[in-house]
N, CA, C and O atoms as a Tripos MOL2 file, in Angstrom:
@<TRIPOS>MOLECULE
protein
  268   267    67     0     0
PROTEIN
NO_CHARGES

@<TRIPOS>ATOM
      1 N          24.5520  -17.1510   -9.4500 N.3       1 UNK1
      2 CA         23.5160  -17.7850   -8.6570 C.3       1 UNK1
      3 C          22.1610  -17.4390   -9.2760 C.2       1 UNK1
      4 O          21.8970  -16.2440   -9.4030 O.2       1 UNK1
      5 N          21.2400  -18.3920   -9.6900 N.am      2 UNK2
      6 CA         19.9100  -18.1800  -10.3330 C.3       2 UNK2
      7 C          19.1700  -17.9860   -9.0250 C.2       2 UNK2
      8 O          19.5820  -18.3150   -7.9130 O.2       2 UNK2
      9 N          17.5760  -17.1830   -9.4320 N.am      3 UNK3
     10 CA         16.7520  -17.3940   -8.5050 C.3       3 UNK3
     11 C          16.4090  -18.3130   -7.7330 C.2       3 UNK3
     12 O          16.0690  -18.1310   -6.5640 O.2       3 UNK3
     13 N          16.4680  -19.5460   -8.3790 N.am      4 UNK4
     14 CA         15.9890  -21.0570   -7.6380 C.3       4 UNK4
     15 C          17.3320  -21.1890   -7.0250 C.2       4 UNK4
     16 O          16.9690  -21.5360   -5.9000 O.2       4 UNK4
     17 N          18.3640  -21.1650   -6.9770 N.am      5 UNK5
     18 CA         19.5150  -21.1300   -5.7470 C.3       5 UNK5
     19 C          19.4390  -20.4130   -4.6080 C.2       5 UNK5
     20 O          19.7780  -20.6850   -3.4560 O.2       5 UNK5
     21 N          18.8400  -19.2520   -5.1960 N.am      6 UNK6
     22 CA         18.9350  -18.4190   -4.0410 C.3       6 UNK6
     23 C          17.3420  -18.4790   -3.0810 C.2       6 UNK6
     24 O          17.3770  -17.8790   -2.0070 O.2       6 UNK6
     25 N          16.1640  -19.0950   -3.4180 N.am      7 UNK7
     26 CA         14.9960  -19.5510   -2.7060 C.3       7 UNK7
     27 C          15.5700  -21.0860   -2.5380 C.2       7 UNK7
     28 O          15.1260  -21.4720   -1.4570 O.2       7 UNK7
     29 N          16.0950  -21.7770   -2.9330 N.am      8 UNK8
     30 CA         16.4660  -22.9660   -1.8600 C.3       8 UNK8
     31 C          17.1960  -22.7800   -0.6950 C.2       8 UNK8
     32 O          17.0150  -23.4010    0.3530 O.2       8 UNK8
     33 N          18.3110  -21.6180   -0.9610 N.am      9 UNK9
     34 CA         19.2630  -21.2030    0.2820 C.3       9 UNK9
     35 C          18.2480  -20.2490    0.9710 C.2       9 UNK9
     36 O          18.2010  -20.3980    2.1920 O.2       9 UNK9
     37 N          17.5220  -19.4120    0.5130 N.am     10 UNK10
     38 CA         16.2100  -18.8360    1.7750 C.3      10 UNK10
     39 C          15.6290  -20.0850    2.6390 C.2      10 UNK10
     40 O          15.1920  -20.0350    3.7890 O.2      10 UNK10
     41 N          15.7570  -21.4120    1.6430 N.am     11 UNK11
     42 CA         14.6870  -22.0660    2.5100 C.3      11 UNK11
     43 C          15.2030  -22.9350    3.6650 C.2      11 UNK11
     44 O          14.5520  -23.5810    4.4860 O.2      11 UNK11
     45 N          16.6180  -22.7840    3.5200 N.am     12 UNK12
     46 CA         16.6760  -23.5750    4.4330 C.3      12 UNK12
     47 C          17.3360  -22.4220    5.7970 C.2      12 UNK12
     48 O          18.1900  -22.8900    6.5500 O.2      12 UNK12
     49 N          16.9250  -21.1560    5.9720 N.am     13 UNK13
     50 CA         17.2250  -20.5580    7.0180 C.3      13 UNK13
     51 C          16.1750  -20.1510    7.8010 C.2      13 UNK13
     52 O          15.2000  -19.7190    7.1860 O.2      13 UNK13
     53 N          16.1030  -20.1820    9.3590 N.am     14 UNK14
     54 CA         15.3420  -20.2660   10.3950 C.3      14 UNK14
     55 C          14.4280  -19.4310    9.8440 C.2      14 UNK14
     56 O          14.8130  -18.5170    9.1150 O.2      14 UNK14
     57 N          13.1210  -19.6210   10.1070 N.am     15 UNK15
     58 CA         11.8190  -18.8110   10.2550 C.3      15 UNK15
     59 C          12.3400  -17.5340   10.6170 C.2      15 UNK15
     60 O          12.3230  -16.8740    9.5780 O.2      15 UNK15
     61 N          12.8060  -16.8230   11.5710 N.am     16 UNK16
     62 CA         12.9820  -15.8320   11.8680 C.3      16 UNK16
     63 C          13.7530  -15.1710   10.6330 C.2      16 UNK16
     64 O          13.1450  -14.1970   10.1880 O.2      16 UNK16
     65 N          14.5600  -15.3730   10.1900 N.am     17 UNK17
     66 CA         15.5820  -15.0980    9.0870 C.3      17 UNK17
     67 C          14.5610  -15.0550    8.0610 C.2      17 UNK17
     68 O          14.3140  -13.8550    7.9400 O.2      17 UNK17
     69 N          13.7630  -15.7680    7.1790 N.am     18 UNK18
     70 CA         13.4860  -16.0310    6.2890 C.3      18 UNK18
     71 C          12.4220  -14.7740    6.2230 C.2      18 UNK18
     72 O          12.1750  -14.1380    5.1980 O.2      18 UNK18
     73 N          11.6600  -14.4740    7.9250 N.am     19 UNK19
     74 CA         10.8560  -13.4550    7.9220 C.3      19 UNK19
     75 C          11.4890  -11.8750    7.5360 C.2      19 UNK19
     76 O          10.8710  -10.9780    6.9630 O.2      19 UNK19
     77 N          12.5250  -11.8450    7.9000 N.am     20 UNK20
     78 CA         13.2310  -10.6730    7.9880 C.3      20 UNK20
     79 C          13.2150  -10.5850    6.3380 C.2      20 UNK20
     80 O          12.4790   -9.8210    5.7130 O.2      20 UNK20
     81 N          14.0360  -11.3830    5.8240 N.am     21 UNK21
     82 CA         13.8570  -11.4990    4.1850 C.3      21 UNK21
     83 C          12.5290  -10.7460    2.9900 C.2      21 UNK21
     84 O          12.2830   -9.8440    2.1890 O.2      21 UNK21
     85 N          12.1370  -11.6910    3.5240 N.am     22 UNK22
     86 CA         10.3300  -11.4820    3.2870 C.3      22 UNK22
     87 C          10.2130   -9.7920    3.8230 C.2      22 UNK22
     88 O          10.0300   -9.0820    2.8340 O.2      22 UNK22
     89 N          10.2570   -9.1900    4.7850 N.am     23 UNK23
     90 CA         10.0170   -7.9110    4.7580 C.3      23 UNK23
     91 C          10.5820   -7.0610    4.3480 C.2      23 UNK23
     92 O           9.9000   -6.1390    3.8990 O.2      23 UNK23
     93 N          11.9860   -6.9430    4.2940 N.am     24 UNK24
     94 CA         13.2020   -6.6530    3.3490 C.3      24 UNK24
     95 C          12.8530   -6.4000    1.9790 C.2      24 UNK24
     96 O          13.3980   -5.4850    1.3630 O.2      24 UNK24
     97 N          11.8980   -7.2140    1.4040 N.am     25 UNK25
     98 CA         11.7350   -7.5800   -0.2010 C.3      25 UNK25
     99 C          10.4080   -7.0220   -0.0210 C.2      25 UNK25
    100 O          10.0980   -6.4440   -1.0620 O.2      25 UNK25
    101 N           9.2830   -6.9300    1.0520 N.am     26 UNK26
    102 CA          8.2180   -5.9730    0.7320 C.3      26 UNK26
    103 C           8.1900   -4.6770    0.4890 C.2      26 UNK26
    104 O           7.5790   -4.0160   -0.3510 O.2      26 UNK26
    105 N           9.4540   -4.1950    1.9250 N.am     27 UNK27
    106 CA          9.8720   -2.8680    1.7700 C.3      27 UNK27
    107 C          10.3090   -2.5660    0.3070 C.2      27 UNK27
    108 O           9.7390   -1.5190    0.0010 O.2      27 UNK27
    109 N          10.7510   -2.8260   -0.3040 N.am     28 UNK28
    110 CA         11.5760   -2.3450   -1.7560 C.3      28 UNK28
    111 C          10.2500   -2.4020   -2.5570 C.2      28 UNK28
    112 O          10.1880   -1.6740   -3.5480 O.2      28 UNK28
    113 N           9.3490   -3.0570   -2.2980 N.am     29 UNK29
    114 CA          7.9060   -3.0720   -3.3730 C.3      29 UNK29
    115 C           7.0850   -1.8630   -3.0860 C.2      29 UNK29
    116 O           6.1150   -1.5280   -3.7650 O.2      29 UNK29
    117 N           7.5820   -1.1560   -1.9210 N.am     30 UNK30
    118 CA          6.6200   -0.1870   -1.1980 C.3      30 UNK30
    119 C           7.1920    1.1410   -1.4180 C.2      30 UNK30
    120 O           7.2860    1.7890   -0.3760 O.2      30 UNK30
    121 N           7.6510    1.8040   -2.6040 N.am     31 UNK31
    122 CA          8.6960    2.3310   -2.4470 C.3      31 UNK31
    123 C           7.2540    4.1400   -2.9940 C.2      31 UNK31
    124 O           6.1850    4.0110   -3.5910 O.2      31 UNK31
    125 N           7.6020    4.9080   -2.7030 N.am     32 UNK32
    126 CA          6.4320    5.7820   -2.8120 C.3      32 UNK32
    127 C           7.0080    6.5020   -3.9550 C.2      32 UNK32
    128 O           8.2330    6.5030   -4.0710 O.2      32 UNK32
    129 N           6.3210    7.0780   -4.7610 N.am     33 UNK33
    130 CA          6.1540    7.5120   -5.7340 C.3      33 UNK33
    131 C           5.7100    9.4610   -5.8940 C.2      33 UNK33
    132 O           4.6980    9.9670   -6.3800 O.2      33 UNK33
    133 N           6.7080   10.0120   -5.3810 N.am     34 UNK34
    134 CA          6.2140   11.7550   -4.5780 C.3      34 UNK34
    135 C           5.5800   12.2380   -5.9240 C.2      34 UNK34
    136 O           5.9500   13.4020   -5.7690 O.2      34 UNK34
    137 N           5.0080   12.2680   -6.9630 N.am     35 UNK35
    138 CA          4.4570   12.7870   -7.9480 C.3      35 UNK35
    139 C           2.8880   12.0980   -7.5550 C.2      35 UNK35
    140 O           1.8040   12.6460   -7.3560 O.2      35 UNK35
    141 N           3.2020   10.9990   -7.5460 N.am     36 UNK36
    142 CA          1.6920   10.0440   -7.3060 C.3      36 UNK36
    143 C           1.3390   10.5410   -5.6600 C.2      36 UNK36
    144 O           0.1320   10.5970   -5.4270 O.2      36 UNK36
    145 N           2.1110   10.8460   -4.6920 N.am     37 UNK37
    146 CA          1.8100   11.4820   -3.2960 C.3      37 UNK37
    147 C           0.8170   12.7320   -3.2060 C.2      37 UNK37
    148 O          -0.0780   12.9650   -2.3940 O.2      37 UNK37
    149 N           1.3300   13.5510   -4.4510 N.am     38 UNK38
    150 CA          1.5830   14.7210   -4.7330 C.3      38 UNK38
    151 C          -0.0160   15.0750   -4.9890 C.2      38 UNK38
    152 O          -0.7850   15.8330   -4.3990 O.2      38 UNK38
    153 N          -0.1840   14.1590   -6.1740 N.am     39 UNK39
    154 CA         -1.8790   14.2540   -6.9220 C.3      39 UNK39
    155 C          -2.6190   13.8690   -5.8800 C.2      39 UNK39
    156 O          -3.7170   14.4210   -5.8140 O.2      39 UNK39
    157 N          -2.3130   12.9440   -4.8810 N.am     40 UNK40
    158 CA         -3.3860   11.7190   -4.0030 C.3      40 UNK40
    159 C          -3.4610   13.3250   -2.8750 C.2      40 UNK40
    160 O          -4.5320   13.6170   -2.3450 O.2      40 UNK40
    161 N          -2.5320   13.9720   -2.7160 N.am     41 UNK41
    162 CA         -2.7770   15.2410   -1.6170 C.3      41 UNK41
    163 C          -3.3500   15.7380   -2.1510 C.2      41 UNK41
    164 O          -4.1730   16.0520   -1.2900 O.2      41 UNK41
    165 N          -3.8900   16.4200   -3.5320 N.am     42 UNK42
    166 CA         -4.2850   17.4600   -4.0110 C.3      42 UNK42
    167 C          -5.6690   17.2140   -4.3510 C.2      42 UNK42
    168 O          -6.6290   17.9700   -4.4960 O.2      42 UNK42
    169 N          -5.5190   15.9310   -4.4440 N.am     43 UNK43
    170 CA         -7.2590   15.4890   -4.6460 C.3      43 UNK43
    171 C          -8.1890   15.2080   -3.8200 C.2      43 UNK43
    172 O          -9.4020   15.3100   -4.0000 O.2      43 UNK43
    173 N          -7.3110   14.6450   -2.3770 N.am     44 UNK44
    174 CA         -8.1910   14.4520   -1.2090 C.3      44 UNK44
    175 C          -8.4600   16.1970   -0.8380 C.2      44 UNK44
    176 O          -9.4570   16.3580   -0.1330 O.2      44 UNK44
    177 N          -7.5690   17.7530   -1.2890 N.am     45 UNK45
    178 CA         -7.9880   18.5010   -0.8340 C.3      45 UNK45
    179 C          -8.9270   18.8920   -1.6250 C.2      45 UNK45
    180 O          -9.8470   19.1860   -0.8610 O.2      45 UNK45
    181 N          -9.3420   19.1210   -2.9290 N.am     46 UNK46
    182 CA        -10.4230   19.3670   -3.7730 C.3      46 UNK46
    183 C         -11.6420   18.4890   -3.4750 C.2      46 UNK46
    184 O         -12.7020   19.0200   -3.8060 O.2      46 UNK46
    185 N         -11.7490   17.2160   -2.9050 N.am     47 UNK47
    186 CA        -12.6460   16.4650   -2.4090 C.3      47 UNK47
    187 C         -13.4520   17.4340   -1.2520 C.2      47 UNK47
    188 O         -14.5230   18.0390   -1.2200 O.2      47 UNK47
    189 N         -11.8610   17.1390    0.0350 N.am     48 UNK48
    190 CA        -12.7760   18.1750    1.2300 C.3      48 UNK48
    191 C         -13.2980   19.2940    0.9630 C.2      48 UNK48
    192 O         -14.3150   19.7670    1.4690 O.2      48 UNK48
    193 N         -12.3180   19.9620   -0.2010 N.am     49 UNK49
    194 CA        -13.3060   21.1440   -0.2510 C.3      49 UNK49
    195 C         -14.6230   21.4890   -0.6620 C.2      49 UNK49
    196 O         -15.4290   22.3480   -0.3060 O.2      49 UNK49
    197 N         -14.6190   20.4030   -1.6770 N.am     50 UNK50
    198 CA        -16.3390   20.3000   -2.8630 C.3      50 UNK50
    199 C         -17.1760   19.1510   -1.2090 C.2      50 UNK50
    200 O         -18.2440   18.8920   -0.6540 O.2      50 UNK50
    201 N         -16.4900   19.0230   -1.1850 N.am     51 UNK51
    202 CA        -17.5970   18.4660    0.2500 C.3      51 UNK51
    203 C         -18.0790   19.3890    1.4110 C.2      51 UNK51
    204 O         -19.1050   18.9250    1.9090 O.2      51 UNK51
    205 N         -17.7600   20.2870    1.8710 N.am     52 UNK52
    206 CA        -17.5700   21.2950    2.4110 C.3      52 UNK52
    207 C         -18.3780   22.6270    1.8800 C.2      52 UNK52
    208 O         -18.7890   23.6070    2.5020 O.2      52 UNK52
    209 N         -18.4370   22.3180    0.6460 N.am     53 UNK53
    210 CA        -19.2980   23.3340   -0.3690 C.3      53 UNK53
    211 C         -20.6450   23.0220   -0.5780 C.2      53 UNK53
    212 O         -21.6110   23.7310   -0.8600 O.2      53 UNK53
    213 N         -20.4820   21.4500   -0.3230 N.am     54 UNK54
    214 CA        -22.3840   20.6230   -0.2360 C.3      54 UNK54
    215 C         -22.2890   20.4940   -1.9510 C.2      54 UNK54
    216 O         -23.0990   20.8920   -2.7880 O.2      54 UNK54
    217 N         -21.2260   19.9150   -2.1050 N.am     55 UNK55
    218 CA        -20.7780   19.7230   -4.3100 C.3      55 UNK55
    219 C         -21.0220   18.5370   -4.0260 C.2      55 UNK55
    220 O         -21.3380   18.0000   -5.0870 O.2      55 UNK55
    221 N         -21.0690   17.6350   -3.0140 N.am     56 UNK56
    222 CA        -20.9410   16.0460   -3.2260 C.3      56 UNK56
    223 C         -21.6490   15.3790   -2.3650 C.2      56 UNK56
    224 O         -21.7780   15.9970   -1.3080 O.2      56 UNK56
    225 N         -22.3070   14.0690   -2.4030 N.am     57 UNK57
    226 CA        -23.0880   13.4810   -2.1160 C.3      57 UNK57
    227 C         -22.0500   12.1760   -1.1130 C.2      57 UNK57
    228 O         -20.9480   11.8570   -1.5590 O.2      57 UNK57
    229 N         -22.4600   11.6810   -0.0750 N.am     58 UNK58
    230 CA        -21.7890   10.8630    0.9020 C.3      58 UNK58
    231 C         -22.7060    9.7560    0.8870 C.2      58 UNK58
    232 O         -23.8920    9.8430    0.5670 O.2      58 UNK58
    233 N         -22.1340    8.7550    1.2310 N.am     59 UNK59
    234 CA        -22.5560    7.5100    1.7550 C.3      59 UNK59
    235 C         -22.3830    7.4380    2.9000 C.2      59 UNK59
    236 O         -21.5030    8.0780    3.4750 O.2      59 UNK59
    237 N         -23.5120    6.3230    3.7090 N.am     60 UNK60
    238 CA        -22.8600    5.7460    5.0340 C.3      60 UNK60
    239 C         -21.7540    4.8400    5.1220 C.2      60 UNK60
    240 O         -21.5280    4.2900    4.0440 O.2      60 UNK60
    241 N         -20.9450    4.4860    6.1170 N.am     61 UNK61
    242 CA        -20.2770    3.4460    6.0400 C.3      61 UNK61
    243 C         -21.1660    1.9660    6.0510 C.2      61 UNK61
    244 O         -20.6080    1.0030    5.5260 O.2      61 UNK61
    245 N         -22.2830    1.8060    6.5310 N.am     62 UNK62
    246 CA        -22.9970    1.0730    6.5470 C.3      62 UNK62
    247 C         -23.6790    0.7150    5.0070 C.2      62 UNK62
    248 O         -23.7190   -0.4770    4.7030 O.2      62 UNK62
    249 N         -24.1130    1.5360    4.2140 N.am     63 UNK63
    250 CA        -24.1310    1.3230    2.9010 C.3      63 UNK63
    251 C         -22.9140    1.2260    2.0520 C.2      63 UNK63
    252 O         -23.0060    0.6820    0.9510 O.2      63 UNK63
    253 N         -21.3630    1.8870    2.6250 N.am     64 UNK64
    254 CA        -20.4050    0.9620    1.9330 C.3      64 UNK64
    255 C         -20.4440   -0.6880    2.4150 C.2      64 UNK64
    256 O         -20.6510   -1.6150    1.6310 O.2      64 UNK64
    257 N         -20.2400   -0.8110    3.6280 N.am     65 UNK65
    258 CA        -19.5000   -2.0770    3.9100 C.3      65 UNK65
    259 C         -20.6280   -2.9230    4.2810 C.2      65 UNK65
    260 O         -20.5570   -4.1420    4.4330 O.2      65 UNK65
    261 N         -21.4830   -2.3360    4.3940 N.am     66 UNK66
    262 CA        -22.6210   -3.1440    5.1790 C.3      66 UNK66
    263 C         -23.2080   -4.1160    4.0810 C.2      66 UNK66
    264 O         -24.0250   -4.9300    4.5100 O.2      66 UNK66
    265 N         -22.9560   -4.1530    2.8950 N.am     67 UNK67
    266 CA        -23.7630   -5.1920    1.6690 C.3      67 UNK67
    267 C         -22.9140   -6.2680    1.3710 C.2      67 UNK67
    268 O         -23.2590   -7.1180    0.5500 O.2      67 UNK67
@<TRIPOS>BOND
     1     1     2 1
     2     2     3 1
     3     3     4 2
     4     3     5 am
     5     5     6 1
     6     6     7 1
     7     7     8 2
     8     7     9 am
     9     9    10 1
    10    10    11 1
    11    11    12 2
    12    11    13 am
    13    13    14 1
    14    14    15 1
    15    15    16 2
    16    15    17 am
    17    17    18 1
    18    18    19 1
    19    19    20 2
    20    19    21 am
    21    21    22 1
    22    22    23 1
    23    23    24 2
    24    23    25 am
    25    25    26 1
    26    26    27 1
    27    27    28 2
    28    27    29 am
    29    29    30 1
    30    30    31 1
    31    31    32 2
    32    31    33 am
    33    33    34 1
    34    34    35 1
    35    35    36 2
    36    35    37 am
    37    37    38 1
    38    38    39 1
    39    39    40 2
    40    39    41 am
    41    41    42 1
    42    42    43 1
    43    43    44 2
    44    43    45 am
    45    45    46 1
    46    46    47 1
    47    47    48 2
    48    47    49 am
    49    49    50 1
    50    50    51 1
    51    51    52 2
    52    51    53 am
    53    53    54 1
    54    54    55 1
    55    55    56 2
    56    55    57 am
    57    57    58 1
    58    58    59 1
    59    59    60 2
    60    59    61 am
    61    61    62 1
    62    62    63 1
    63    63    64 2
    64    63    65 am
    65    65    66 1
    66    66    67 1
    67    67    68 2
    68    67    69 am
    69    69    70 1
    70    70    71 1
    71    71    72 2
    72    71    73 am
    73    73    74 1
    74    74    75 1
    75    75    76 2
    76    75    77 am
    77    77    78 1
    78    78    79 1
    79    79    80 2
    80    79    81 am
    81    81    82 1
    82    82    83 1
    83    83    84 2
    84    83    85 am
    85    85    86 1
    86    86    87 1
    87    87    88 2
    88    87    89 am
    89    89    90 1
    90    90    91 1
    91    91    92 2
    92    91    93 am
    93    93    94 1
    94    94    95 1
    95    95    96 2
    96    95    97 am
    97    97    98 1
    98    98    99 1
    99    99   100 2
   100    99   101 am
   101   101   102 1
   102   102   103 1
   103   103   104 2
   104   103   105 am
   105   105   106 1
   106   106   107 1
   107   107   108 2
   108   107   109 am
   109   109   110 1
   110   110   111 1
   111   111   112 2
   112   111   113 am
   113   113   114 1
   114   114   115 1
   115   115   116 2
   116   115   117 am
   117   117   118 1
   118   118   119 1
   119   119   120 2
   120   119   121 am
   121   121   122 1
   122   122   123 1
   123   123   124 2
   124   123   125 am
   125   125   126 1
   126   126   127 1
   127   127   128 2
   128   127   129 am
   129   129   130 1
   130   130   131 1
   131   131   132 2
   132   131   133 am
   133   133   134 1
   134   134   135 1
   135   135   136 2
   136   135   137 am
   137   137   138 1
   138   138   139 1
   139   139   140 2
   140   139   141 am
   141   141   142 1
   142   142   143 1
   143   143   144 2
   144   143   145 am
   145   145   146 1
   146   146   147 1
   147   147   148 2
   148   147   149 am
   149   149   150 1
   150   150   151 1
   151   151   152 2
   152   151   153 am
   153   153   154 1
   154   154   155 1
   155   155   156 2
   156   155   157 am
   157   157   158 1
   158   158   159 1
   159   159   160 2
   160   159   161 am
   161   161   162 1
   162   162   163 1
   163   163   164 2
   164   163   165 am
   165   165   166 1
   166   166   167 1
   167   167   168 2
   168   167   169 am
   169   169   170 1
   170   170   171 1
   171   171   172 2
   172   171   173 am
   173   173   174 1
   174   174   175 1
   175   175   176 2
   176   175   177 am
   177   177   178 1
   178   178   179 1
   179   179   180 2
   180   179   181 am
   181   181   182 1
   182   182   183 1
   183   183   184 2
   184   183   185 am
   185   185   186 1
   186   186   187 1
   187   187   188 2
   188   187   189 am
   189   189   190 1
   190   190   191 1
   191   191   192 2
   192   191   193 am
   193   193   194 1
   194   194   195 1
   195   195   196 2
   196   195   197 am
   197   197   198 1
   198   198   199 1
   199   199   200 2
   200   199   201 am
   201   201   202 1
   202   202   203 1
   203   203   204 2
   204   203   205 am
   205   205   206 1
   206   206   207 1
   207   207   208 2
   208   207   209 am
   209   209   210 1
   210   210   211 1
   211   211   212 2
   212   211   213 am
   213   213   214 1
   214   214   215 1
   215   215   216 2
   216   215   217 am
   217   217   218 1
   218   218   219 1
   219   219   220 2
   220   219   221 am
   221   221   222 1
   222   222   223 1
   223   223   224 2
   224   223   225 am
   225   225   226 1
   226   226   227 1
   227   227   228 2
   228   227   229 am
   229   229   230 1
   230   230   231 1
   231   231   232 2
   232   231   233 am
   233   233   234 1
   234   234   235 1
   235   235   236 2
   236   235   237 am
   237   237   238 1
   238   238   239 1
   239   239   240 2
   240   239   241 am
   241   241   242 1
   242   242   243 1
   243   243   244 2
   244   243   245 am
   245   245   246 1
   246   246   247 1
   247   247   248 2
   248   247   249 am
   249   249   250 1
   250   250   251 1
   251   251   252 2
   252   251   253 am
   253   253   254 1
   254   254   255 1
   255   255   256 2
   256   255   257 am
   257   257   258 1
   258   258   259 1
   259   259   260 2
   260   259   261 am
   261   261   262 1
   262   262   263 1
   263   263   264 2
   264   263   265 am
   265   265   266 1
   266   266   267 1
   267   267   268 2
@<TRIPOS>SUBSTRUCTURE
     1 UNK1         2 RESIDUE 1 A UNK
     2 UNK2         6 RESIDUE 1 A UNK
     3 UNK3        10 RESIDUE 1 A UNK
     4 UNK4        14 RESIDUE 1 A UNK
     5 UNK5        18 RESIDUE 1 A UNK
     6 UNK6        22 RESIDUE 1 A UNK
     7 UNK7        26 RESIDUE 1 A UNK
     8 UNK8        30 RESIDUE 1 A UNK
     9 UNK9        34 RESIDUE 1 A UNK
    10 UNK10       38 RESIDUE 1 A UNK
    11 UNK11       42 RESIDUE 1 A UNK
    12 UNK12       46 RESIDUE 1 A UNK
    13 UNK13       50 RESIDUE 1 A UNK
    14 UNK14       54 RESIDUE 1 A UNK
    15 UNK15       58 RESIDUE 1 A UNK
    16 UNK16       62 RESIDUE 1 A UNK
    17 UNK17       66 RESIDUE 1 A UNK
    18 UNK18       70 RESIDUE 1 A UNK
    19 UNK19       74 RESIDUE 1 A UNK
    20 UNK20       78 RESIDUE 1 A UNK
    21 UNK21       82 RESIDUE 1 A UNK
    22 UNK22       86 RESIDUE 1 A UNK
    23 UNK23       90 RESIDUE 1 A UNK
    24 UNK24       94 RESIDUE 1 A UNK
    25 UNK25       98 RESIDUE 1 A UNK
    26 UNK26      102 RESIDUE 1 A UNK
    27 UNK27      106 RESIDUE 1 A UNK
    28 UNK28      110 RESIDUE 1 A UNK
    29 UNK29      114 RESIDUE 1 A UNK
    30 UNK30      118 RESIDUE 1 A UNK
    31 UNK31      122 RESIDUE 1 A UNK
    32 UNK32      126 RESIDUE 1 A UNK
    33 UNK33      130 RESIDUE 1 A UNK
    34 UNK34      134 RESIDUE 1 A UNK
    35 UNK35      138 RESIDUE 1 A UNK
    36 UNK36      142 RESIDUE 1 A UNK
    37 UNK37      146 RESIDUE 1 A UNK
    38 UNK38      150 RESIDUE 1 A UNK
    39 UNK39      154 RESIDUE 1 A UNK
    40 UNK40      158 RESIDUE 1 A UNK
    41 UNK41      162 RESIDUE 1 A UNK
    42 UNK42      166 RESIDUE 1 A UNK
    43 UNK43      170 RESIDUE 1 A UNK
    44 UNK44      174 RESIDUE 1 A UNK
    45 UNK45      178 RESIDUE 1 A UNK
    46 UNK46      182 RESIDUE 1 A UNK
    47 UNK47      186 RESIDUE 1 A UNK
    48 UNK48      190 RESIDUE 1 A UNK
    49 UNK49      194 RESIDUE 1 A UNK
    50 UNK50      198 RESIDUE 1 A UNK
    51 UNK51      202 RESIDUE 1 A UNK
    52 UNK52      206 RESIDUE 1 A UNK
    53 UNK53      210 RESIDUE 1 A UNK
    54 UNK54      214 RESIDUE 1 A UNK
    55 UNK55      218 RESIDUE 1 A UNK
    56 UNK56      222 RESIDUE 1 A UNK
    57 UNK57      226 RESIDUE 1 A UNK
    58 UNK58      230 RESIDUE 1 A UNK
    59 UNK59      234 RESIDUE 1 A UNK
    60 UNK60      238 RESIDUE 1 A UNK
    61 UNK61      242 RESIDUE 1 A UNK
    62 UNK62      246 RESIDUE 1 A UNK
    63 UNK63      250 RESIDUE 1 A UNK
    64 UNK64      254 RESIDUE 1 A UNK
    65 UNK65      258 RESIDUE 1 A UNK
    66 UNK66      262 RESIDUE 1 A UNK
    67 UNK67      266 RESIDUE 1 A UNK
Protein backbone atom coordinates (compact mmCIF):
# COMPACT_ATOMS: atom_id res chain seq x y z
CA UNK A 1 0.00 0.00 0.00
CA UNK A 2 1.67 3.47 -1.09
CA UNK A 3 1.09 6.64 0.79
CA UNK A 4 -1.57 7.95 -1.65
CA UNK A 5 -3.67 4.64 -0.82
CA UNK A 6 -3.43 5.01 2.41
CA UNK A 7 -4.58 9.17 2.48
CA UNK A 8 -7.41 8.23 0.11
CA UNK A 9 -8.56 5.43 2.62
CA UNK A 10 -7.99 8.27 5.59
CA UNK A 11 -10.19 10.25 3.47
CA UNK A 12 -12.89 8.66 3.24
CA UNK A 13 -13.36 7.95 7.16
CA UNK A 14 -15.66 10.06 9.45
CA UNK A 15 -14.21 13.34 10.75
CA UNK A 16 -14.00 11.95 14.05
CA UNK A 17 -11.71 9.04 12.89
CA UNK A 18 -9.66 10.99 10.63
CA UNK A 19 -9.14 13.39 13.82
CA UNK A 20 -7.97 10.69 15.99
CA UNK A 21 -5.44 9.85 13.08
CA UNK A 22 -4.19 13.25 12.78
CA UNK A 23 -3.31 13.22 16.55
CA UNK A 24 -1.93 9.79 16.58
CA UNK A 25 0.64 11.05 13.86
CA UNK A 26 1.31 14.39 15.90
CA UNK A 27 1.99 12.44 18.94
CA UNK A 28 4.89 10.38 17.23
CA UNK A 29 6.33 13.96 15.91
CA UNK A 30 6.39 15.05 19.59
CA UNK A 31 8.52 12.56 20.80
CA UNK A 32 11.10 14.31 23.52
CA UNK A 33 14.49 14.11 23.26
CA UNK A 34 15.95 13.60 27.38
CA UNK A 35 19.52 14.90 26.37
CA UNK A 36 17.86 18.05 24.66
CA UNK A 37 15.40 18.09 28.14
CA UNK A 38 18.43 17.77 29.96
CA UNK A 39 20.45 21.06 28.51
CA UNK A 40 16.87 23.13 28.22
CA UNK A 41 16.84 22.28 32.43
CA UNK A 42 20.26 23.27 32.94
CA UNK A 43 20.09 26.41 31.13
CA UNK A 44 16.85 27.77 32.33
CA UNK A 45 18.81 27.07 35.83
CA UNK A 46 22.04 29.11 34.97
CA UNK A 47 19.62 31.80 33.52
CA UNK A 48 17.65 32.02 37.03
CA UNK A 49 20.61 32.03 38.62
CA UNK A 50 22.70 34.91 36.59
CA UNK A 51 19.32 36.66 36.97
CA UNK A 52 19.17 36.45 40.52
CA UNK A 53 22.83 37.65 40.67
CA UNK A 54 21.64 41.06 38.71
CA UNK A 55 24.20 39.24 35.53
CA UNK A 56 21.26 39.97 33.17
CA UNK A 57 19.22 42.52 31.85
CA UNK A 58 15.10 41.85 31.39
CA UNK A 59 12.63 43.12 29.20
CA UNK A 60 9.01 43.93 29.67
CA UNK A 61 6.52 41.77 28.24
CA UNK A 62 5.16 44.81 26.75
CA UNK A 63 8.42 45.58 24.91
CA UNK A 64 8.46 41.86 23.85
CA UNK A 65 5.00 41.54 22.47
CA UNK A 66 3.83 44.87 22.51
CA UNK A 67 5.68 45.96 18.88
Amino acid sequence: MSINDIIEEALTLSPKDRYLIIEKLHESLNVSNPEVEKAWIEESIRRSKAYERGELETVTYEEVFGK
